[in-house]
N, C-alpha and C positions, 0 to 999 in steps of 0.2 A: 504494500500500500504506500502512496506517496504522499505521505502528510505533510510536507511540506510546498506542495503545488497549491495554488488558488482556484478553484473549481467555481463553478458557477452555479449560482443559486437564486431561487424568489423566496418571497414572505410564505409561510405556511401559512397566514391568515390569508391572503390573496390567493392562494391555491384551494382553500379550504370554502372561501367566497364564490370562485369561480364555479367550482364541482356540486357544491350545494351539500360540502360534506359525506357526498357516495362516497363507497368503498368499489373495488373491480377496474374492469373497463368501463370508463365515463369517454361517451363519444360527444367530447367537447368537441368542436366545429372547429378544424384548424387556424380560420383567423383568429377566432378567440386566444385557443392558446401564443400566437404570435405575441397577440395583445399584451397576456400576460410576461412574456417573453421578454419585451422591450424595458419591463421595471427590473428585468435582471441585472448583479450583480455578482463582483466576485471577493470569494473569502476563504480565509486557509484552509483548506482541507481536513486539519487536524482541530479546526472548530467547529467545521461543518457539521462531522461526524458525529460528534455528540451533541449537535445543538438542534432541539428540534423547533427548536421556533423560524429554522431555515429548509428549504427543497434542495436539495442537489438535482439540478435536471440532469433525466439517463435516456439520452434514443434507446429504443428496446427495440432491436433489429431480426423479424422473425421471418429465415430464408427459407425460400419451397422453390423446388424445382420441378416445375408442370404441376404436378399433384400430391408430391410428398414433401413432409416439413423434413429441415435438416436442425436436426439440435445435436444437446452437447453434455454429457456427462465433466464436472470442473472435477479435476483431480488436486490429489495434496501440493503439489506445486504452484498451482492459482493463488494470488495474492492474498482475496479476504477469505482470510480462515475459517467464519460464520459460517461460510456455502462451499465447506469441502467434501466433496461427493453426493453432491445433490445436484436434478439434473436443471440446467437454463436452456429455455427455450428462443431466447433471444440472445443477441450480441449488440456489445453497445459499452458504454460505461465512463467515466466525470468525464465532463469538460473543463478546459480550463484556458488562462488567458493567452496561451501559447496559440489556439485555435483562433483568437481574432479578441478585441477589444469589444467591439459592438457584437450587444448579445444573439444578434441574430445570424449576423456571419460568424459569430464562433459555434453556435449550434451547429447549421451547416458545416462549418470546415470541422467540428466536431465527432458528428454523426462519419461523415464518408472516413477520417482517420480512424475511427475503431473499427468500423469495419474492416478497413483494410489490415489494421492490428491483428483481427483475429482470426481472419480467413480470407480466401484467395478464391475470390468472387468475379463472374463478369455480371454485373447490375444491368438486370434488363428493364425492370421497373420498380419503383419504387412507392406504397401507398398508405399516407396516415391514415391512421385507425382511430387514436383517441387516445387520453393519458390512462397512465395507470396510477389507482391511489392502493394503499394498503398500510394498516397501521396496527396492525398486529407485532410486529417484534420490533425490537430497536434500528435496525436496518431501516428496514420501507417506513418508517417514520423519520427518519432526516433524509429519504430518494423520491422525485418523483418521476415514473417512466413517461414515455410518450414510443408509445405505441405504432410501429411500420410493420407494413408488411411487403417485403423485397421479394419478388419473382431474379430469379439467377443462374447462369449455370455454373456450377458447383466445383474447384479446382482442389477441394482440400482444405487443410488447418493452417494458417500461419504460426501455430504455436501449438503443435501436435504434442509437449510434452504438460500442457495444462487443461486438454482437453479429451475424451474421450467421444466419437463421433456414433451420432444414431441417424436412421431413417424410417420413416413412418408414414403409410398417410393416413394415421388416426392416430391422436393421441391417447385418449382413454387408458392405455395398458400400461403409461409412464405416469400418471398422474401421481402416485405414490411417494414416488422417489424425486418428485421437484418441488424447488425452492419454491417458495409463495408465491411472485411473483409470474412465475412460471406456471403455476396451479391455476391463477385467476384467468391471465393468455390463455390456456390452454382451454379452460370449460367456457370461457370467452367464442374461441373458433371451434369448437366444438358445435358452438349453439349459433354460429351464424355464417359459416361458412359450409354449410348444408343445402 
């Protein structure tokens, strides 16, 4: 974990205003979130984490190729220790002010650098979905996702030693074994991706 980088973050009360308080996938209208976007700012990392009166914005980046998702079992080598060996269904993760100043070109140049961080992707499309809220453990209480779903053809792991690779095209049978986040995505396109 790099606690010492500046990640970017909104108010948890403007996120919490915006969603009306849901929990899940809230299919906020992507201007909206922009909107929200713009009051973003940036702060260390190592205050983010425990401060829950801040969001750390996370693209949640979920890749299918024609009809199957590709996801990822994180191994003990993965940075945050919380999610070791539990599966993520997206790729994504902090931004920070290396990715741009203005918070919405450092989203963008955000979102396409993790991607490429963590896998070796040709992006054929790319489509907001809606954020994700969840405030069950300490984690998804200082992150909030925002929700893509990337059509891609699929070259592999950029980082084959923190990842363990699945294919599917239904989730229901890993629902067990993933992180929170993961569990809400998944019973999310479960029920609308039908």
């Amino acid at each position: 974990m790099f606690l010492n980088e500046n990640v970017l973050v909104v108010k948890t009360e403007d996120v919490l205003k915006l969603i009306d308080e849901q929990e899940g996938v809230i299919e906020v209208p992507e201007g909206e979130f922009f909107k929200l976007l713009r009051n973003a700012f940036f702060i260390p990392r190592v205050d983010a984490e425990y401060d829950e009166t801040f969001r750390q914005i996370i693209p949640y980046i979920v890749l299918m190729e024609g009809d199957e998702y590709i996801f990822f079992k994180r191994t003990a080598n993965q940075t945050e220790k919380r999610l070791h060996n539990l599966i993520t269904l997206g790729v994504g993760g902090h931004l920070n002010d290396q990715d741009g100043t203005d918070p919405i070109e450092c989203f963008m140049n955000g979102l396409k650098r993790e991607l490429q961080e963590e896998v070796v992707v040709e992006l054929l499309s790319l489509e907001y979905r809606g954020l994700i809220n969840e405030t069950e453990n300490p984690v998804s209480r200082v992150h909030l996702g925002v929700l893509y779903i990337a059509q891609v053809r699929y070259h592999g792991l950029a980082e084959p030693e923190n990842f363990v690779e699945f294919r599917s095209k239904s989730l229901s049978q890993y629902m067990e074994e993933m992180e929170g986040w993961a569990k809400i995505v998944a019973t999310y396109l479960e029920r609308t991706q039908k």
